[in-house]
Structures are given as structure tokens and as C-alpha cells.
mmCIF entry with sequence, helices, sheets and N, C-alpha, C, O atoms, coordinates in Angstrom:
data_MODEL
# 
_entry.id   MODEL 
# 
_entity.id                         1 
_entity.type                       polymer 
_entity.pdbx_number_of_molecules   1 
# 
_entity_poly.entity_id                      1 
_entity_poly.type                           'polypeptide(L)' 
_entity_poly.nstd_linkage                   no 
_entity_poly.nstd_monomer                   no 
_entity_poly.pdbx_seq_one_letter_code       
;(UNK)(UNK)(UNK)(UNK)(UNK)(UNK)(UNK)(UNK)(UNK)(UNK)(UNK)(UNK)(UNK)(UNK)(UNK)(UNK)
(UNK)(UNK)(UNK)(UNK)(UNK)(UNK)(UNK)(UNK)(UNK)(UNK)(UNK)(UNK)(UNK)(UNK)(UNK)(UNK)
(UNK)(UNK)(UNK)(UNK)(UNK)(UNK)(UNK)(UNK)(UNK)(UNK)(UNK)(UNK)(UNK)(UNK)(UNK)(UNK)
(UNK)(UNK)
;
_entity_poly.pdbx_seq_one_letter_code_can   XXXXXXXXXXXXXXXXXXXXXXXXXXXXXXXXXXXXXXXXXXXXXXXXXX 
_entity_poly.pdbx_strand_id                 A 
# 
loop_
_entity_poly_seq.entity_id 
_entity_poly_seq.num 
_entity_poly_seq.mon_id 
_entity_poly_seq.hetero 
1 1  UNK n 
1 2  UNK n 
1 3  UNK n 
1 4  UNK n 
1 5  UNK n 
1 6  UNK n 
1 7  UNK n 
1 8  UNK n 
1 9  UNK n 
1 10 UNK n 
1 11 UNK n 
1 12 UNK n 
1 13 UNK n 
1 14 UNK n 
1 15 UNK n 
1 16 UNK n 
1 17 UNK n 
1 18 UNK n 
1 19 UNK n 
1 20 UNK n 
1 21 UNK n 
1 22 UNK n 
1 23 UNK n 
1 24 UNK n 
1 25 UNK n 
1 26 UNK n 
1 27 UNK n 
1 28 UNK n 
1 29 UNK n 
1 30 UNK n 
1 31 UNK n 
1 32 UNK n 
1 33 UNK n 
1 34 UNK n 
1 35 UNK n 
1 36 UNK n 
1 37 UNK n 
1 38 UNK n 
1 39 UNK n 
1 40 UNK n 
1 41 UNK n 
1 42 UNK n 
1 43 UNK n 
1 44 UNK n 
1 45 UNK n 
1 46 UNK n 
1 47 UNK n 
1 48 UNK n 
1 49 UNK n 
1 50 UNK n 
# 
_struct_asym.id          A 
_struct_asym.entity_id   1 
# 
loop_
_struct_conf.conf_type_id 
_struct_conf.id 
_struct_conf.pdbx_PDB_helix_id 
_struct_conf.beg_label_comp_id 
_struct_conf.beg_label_asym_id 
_struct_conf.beg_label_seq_id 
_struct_conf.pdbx_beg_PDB_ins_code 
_struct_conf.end_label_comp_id 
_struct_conf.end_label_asym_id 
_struct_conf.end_label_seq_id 
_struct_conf.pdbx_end_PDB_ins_code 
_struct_conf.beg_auth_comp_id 
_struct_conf.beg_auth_asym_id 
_struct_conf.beg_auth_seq_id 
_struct_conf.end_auth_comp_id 
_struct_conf.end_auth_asym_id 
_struct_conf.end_auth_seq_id 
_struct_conf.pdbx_PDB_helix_class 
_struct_conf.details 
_struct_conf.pdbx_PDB_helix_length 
HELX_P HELX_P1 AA1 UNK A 2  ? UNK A 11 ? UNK A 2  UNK A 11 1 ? 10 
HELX_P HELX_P2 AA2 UNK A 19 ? UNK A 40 ? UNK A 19 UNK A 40 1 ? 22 
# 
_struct_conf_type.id          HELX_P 
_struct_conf_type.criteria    ? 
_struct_conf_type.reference   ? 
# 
loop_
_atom_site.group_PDB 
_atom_site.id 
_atom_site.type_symbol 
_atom_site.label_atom_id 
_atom_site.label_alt_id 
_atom_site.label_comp_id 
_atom_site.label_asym_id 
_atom_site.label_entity_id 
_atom_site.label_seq_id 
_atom_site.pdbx_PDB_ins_code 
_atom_site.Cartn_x 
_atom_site.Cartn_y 
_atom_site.Cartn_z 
_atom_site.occupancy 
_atom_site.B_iso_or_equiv 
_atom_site.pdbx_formal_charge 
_atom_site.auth_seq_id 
_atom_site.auth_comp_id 
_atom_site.auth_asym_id 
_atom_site.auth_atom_id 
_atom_site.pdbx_PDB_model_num 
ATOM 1   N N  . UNK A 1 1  ? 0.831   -1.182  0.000   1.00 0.00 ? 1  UNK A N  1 
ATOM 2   C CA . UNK A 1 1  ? 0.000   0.000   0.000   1.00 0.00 ? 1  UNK A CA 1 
ATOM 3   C C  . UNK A 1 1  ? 0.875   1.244   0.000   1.00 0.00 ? 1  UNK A C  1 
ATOM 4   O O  . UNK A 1 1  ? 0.352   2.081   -0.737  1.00 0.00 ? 1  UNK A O  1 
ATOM 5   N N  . UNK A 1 2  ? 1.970   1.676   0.525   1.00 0.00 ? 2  UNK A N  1 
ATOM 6   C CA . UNK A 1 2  ? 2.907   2.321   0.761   1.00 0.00 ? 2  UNK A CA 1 
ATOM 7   C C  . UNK A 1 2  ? 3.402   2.635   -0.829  1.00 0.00 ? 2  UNK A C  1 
ATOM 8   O O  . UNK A 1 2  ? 3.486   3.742   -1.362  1.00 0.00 ? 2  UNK A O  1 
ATOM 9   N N  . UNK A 1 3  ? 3.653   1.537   -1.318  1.00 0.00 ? 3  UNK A N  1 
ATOM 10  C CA . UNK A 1 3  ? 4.739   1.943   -2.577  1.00 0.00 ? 3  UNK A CA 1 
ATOM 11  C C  . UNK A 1 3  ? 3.150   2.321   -3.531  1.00 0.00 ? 3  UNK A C  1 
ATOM 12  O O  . UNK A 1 3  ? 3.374   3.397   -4.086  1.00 0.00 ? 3  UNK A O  1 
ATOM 13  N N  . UNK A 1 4  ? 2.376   2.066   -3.726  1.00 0.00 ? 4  UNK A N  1 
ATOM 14  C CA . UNK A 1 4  ? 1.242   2.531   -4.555  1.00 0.00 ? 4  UNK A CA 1 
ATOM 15  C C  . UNK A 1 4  ? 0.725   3.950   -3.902  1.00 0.00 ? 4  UNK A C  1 
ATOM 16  O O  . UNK A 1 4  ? 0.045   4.724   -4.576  1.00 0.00 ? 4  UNK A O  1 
ATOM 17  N N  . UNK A 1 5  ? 1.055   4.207   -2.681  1.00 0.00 ? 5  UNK A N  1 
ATOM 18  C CA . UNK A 1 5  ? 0.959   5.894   -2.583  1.00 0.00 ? 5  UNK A CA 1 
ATOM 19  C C  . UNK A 1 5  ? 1.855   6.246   -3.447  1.00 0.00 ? 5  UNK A C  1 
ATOM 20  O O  . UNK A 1 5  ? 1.528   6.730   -4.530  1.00 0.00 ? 5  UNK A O  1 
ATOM 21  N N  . UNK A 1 6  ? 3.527   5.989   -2.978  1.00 0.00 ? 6  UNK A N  1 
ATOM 22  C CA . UNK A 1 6  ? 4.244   6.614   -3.673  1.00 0.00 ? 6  UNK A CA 1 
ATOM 23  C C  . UNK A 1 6  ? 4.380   6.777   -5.117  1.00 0.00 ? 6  UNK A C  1 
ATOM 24  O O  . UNK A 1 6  ? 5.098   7.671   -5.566  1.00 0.00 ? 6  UNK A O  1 
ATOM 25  N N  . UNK A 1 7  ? 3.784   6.030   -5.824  1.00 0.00 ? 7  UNK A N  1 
ATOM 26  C CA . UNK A 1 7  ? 3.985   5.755   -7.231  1.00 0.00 ? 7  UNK A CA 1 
ATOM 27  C C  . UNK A 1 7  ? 2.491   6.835   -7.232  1.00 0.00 ? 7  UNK A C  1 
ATOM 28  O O  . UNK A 1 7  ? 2.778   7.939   -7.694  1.00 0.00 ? 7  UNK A O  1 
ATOM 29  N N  . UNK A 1 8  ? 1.223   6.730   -6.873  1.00 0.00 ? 8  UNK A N  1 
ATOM 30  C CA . UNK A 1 8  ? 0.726   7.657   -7.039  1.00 0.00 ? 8  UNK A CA 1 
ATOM 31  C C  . UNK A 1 8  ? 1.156   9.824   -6.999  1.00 0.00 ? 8  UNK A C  1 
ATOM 32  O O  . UNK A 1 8  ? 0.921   10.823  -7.679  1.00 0.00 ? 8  UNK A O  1 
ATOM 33  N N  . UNK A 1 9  ? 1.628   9.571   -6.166  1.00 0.00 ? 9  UNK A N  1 
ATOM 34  C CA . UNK A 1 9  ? 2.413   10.506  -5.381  1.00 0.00 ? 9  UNK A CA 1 
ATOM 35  C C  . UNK A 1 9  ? 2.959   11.408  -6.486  1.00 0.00 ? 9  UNK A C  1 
ATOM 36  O O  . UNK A 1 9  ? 2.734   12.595  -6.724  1.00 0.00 ? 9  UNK A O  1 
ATOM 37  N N  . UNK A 1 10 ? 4.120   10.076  -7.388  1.00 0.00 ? 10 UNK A N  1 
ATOM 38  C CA . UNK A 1 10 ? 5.154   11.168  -7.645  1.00 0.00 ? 10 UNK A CA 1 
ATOM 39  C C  . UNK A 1 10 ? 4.986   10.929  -9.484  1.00 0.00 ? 10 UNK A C  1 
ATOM 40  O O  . UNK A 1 10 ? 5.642   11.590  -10.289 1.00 0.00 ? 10 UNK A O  1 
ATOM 41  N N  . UNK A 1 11 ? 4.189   10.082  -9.796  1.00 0.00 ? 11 UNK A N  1 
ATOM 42  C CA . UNK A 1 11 ? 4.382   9.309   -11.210 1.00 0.00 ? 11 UNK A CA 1 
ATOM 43  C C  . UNK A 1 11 ? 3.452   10.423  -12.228 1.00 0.00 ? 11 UNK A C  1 
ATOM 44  O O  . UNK A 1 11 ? 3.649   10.502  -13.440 1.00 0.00 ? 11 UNK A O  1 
ATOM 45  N N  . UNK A 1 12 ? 2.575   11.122  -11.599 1.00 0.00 ? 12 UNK A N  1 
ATOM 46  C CA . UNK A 1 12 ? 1.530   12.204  -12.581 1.00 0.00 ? 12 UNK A CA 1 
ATOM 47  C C  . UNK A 1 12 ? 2.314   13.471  -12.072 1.00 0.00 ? 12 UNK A C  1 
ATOM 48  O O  . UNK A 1 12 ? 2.406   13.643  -10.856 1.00 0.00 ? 12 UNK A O  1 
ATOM 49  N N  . UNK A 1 13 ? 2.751   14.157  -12.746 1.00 0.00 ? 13 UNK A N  1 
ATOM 50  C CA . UNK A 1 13 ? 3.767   15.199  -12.905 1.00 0.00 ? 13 UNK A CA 1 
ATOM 51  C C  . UNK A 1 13 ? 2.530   16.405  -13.528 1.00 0.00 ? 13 UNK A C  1 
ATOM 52  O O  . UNK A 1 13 ? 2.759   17.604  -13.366 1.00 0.00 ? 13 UNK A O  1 
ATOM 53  N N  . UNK A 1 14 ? 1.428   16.007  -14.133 1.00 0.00 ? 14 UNK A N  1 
ATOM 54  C CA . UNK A 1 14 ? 0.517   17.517  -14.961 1.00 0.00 ? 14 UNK A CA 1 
ATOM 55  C C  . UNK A 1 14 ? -0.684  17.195  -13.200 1.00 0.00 ? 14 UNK A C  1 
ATOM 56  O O  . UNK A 1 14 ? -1.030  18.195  -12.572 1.00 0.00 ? 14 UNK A O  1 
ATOM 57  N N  . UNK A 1 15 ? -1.058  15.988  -12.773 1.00 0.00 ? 15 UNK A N  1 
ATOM 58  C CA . UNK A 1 15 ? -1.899  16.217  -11.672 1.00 0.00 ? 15 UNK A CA 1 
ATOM 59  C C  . UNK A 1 15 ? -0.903  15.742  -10.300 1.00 0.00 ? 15 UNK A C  1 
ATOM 60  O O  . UNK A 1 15 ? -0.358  14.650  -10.141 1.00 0.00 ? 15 UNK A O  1 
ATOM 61  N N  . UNK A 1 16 ? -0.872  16.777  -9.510  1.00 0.00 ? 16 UNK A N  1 
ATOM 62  C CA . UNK A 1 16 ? -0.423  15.775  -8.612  1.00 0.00 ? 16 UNK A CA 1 
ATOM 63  C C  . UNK A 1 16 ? -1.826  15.155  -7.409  1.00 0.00 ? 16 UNK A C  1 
ATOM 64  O O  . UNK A 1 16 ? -2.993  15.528  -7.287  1.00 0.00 ? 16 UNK A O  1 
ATOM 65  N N  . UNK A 1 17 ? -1.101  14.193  -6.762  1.00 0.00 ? 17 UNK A N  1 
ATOM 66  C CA . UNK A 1 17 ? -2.037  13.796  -5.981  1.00 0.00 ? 17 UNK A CA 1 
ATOM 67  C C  . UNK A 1 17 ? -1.382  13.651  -4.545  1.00 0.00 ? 17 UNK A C  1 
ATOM 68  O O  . UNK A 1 17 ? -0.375  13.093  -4.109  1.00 0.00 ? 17 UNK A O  1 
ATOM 69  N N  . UNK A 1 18 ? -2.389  14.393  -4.020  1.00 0.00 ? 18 UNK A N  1 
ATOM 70  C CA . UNK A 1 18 ? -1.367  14.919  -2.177  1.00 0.00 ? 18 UNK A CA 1 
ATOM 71  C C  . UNK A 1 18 ? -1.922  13.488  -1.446  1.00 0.00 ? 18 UNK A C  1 
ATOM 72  O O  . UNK A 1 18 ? -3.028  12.975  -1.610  1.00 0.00 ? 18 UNK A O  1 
ATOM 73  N N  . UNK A 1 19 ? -0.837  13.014  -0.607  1.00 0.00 ? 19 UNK A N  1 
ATOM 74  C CA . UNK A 1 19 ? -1.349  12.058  0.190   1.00 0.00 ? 19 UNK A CA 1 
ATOM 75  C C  . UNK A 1 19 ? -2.237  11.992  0.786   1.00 0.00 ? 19 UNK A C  1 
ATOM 76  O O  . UNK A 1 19 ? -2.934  10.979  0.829   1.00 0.00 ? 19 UNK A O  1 
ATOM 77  N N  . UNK A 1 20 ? -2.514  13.249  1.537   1.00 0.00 ? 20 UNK A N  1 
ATOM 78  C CA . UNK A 1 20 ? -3.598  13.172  2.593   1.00 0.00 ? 20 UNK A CA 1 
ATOM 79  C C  . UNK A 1 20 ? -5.005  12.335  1.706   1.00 0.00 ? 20 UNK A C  1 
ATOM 80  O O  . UNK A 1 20 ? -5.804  11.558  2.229   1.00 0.00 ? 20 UNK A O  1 
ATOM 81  N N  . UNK A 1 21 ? -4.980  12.847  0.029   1.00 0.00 ? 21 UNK A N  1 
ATOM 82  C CA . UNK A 1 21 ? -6.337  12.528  -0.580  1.00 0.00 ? 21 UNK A CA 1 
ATOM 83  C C  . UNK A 1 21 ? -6.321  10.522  -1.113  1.00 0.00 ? 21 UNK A C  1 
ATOM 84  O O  . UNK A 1 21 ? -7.213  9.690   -1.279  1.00 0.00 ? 21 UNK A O  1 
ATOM 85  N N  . UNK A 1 22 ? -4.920  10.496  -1.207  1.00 0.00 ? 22 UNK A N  1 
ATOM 86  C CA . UNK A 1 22 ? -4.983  9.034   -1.351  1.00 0.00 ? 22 UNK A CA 1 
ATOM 87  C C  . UNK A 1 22 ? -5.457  8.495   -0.065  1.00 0.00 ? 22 UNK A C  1 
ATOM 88  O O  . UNK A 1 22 ? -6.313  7.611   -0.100  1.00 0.00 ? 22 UNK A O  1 
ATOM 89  N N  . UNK A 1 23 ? -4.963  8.955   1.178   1.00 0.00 ? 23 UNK A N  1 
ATOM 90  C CA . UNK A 1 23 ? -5.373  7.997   2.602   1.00 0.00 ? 23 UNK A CA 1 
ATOM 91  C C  . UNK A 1 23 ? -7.144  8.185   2.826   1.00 0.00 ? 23 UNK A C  1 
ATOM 92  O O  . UNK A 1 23 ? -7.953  7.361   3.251   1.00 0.00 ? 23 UNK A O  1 
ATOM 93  N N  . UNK A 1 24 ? -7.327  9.436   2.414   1.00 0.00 ? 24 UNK A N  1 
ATOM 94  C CA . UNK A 1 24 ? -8.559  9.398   2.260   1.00 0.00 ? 24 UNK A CA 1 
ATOM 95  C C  . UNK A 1 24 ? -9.404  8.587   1.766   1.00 0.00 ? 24 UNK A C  1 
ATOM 96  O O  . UNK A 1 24 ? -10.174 7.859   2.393   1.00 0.00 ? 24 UNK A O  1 
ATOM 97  N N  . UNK A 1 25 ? -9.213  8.746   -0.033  1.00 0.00 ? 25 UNK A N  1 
ATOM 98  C CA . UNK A 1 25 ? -9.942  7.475   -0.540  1.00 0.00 ? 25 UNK A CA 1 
ATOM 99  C C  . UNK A 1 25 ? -9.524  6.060   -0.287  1.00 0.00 ? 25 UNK A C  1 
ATOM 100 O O  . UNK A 1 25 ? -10.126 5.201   -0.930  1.00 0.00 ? 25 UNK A O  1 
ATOM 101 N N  . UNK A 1 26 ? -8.723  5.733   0.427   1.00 0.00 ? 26 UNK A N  1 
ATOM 102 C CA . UNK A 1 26 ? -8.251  4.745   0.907   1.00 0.00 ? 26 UNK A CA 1 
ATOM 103 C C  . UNK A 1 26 ? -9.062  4.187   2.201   1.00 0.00 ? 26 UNK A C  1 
ATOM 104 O O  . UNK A 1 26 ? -9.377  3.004   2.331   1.00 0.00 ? 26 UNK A O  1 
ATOM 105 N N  . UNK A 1 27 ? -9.354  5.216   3.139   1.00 0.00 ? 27 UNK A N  1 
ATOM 106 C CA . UNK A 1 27 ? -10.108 4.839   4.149   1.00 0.00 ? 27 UNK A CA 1 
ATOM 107 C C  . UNK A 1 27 ? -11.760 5.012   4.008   1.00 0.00 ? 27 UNK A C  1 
ATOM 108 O O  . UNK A 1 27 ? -12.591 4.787   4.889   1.00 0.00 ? 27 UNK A O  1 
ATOM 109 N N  . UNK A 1 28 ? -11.950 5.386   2.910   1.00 0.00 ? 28 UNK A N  1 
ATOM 110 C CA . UNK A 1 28 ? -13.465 5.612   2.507   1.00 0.00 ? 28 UNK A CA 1 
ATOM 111 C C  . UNK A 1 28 ? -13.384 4.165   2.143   1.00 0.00 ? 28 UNK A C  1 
ATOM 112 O O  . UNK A 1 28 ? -13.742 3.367   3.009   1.00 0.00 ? 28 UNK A O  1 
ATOM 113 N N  . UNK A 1 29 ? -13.036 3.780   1.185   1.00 0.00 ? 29 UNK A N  1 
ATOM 114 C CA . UNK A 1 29 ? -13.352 2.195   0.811   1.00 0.00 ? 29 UNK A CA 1 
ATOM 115 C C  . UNK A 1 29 ? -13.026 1.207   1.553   1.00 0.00 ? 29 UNK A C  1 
ATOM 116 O O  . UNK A 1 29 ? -13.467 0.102   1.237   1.00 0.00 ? 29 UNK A O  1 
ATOM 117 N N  . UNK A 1 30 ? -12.407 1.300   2.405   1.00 0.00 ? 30 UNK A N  1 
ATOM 118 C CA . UNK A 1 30 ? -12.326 0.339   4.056   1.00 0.00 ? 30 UNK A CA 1 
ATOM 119 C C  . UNK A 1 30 ? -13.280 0.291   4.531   1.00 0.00 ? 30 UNK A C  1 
ATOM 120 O O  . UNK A 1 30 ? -13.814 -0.797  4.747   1.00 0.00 ? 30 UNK A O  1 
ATOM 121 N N  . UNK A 1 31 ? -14.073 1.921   5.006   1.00 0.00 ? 31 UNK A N  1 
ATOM 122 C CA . UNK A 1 31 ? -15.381 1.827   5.835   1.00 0.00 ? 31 UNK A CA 1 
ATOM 123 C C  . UNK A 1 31 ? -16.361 1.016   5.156   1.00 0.00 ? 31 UNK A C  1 
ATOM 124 O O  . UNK A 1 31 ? -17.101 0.230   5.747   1.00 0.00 ? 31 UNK A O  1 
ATOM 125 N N  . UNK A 1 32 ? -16.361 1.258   3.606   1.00 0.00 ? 32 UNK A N  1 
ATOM 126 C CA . UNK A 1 32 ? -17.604 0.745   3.077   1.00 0.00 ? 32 UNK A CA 1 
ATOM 127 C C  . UNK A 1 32 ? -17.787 -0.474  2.784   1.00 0.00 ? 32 UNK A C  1 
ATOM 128 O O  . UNK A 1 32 ? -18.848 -1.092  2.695   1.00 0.00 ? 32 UNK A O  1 
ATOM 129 N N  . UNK A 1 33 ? -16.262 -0.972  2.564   1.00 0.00 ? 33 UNK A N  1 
ATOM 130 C CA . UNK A 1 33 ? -16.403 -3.178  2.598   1.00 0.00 ? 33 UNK A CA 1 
ATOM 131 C C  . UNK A 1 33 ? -16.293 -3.278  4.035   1.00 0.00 ? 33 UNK A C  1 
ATOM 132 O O  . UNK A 1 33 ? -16.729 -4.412  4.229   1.00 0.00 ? 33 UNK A O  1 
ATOM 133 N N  . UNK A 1 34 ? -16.023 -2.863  5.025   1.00 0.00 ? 34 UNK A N  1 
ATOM 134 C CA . UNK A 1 34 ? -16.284 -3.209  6.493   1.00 0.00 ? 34 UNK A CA 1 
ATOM 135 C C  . UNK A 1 34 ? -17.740 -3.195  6.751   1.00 0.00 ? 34 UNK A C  1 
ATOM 136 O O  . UNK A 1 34 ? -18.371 -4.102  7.294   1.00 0.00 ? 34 UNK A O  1 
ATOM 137 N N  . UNK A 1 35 ? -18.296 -1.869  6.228   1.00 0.00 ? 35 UNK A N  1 
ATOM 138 C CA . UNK A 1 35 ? -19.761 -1.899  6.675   1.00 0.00 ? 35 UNK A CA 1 
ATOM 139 C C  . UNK A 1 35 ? -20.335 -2.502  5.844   1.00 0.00 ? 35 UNK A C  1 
ATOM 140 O O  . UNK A 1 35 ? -21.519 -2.542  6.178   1.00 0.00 ? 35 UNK A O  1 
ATOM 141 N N  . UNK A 1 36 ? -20.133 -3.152  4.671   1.00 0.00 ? 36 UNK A N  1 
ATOM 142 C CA . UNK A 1 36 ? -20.921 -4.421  4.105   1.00 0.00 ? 36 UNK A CA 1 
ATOM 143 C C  . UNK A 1 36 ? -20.666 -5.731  4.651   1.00 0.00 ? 36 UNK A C  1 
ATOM 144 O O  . UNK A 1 36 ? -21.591 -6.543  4.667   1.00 0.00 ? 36 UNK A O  1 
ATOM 145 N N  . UNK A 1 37 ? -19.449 -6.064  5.132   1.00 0.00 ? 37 UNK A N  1 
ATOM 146 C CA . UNK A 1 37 ? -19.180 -7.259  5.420   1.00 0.00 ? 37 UNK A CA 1 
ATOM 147 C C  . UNK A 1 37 ? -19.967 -7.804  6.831   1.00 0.00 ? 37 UNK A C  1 
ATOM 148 O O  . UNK A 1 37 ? -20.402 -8.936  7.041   1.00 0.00 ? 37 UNK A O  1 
ATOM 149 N N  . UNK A 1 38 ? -20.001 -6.671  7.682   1.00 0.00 ? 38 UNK A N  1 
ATOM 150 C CA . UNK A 1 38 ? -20.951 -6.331  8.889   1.00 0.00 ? 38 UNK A CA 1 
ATOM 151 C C  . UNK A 1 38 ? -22.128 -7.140  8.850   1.00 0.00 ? 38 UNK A C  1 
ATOM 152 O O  . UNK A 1 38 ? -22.521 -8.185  9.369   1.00 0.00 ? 38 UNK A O  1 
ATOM 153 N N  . UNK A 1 39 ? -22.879 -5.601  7.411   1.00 0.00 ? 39 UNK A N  1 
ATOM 154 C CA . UNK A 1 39 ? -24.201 -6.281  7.177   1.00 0.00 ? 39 UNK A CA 1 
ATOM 155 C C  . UNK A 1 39 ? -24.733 -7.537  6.689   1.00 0.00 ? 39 UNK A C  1 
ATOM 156 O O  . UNK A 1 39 ? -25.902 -7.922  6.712   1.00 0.00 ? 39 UNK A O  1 
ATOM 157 N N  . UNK A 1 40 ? -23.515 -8.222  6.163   1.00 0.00 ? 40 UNK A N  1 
ATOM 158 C CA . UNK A 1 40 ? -23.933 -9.530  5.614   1.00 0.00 ? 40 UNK A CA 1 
ATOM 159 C C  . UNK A 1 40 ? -23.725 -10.897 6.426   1.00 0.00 ? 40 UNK A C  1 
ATOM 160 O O  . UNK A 1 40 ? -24.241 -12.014 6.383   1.00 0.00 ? 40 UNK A O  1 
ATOM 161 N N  . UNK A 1 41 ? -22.449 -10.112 7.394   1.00 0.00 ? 41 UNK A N  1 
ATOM 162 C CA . UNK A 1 41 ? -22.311 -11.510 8.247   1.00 0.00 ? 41 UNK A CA 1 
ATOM 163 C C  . UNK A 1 41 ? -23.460 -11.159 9.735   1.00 0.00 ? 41 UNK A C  1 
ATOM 164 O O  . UNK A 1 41 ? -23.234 -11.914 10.682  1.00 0.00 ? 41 UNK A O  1 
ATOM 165 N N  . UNK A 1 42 ? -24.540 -10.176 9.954   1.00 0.00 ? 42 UNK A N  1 
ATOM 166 C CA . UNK A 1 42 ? -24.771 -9.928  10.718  1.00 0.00 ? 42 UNK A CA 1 
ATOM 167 C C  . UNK A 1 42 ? -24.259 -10.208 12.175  1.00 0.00 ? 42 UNK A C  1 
ATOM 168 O O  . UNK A 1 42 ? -24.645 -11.039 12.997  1.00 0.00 ? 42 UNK A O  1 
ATOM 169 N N  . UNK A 1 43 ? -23.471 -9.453  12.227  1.00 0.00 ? 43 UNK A N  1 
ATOM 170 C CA . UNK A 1 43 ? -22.617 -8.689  13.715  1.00 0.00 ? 43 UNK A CA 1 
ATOM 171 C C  . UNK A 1 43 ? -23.218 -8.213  14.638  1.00 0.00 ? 43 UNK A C  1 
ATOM 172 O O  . UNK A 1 43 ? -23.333 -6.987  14.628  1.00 0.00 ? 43 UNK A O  1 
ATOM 173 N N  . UNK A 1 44 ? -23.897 -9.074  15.907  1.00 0.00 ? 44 UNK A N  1 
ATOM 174 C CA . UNK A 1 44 ? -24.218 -8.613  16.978  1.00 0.00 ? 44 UNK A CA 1 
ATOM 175 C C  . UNK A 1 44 ? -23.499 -7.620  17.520  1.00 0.00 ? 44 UNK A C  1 
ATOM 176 O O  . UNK A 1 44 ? -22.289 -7.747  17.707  1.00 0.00 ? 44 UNK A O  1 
ATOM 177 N N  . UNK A 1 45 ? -24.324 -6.263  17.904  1.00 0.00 ? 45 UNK A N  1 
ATOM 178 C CA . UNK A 1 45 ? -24.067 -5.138  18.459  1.00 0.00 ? 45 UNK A CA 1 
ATOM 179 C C  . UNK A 1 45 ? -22.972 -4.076  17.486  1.00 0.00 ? 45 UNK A C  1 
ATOM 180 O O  . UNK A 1 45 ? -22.108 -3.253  17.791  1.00 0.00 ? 45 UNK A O  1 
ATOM 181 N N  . UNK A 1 46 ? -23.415 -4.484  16.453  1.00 0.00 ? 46 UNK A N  1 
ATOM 182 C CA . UNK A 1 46 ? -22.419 -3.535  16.035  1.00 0.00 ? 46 UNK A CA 1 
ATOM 183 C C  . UNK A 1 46 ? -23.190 -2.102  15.190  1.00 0.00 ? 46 UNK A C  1 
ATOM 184 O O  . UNK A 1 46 ? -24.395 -2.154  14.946  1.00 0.00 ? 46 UNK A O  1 
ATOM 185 N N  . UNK A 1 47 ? -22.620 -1.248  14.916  1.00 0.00 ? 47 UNK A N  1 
ATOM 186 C CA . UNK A 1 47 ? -21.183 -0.996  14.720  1.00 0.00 ? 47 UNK A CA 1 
ATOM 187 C C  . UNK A 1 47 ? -20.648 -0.346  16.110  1.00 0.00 ? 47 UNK A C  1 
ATOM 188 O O  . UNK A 1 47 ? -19.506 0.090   16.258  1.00 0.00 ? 47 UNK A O  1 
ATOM 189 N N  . UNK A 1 48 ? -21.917 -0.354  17.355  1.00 0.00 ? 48 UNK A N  1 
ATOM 190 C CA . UNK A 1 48 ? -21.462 0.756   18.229  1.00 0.00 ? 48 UNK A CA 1 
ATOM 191 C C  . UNK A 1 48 ? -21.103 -0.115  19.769  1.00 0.00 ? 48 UNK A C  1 
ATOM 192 O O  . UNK A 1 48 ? -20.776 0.482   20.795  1.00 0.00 ? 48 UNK A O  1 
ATOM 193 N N  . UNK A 1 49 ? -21.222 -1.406  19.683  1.00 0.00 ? 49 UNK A N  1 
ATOM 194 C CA . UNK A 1 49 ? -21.133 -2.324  21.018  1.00 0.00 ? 49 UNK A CA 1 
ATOM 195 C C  . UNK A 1 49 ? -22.113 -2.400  21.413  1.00 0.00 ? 49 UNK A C  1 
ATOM 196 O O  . UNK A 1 49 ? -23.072 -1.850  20.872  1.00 0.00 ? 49 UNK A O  1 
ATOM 197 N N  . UNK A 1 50 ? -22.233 -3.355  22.869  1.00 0.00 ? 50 UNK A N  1 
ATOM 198 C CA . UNK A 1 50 ? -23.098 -3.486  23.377  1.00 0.00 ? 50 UNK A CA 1 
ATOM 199 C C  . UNK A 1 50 ? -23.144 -2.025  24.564  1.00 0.00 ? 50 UNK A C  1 
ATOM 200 O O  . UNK A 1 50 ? -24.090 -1.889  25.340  1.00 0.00 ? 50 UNK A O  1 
# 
């Protein structure tokens, strides 16, 4: 994951792309296969505990 920031990072020279926005979309699509995987394996008490 690291070297695909960096190659994002530094490889588009006309756009760049700032890290902060890769970790971003990076953690947007975590939340959203987490919160499907949730809903499908139905997860007592979640997402907030008991």
C-alpha cells in the first residue's frame, strides 16, 4: 500500500495527488467493505457495542 501511494504521489507530474487525498480514498473504501461485510455476516451489536 505504501509503494502505490508513492507511485501515485510522484508518477503524474501535470496532476499531482497529495497524500492526505490518497489515505482518504483509501479509508473511505475500508469503511464501506467493512460496513458491508458487517451487514452480511450480521454482527451482533455492532457498529457501536453493546
Amino acid at each position: 500500500m505504501g509503494l502505490c501511494t508513492s507511485v501515485l504521489e510522484t508518477s503524474f507530474t501535470e496532476q499531482n495527488t497529495h497524500a492526505m487525498q490518497i489515505l482518504f480514498i483509501r479509508q473511505s473504501a475500508t469503511r464501506v467493505v467493512i460496513g458491508i461485510l458487517i451487514v452480511f455476516r450480521s454482527v451482533e451489536h455492532a457498529p457501536w457495542g453493546p
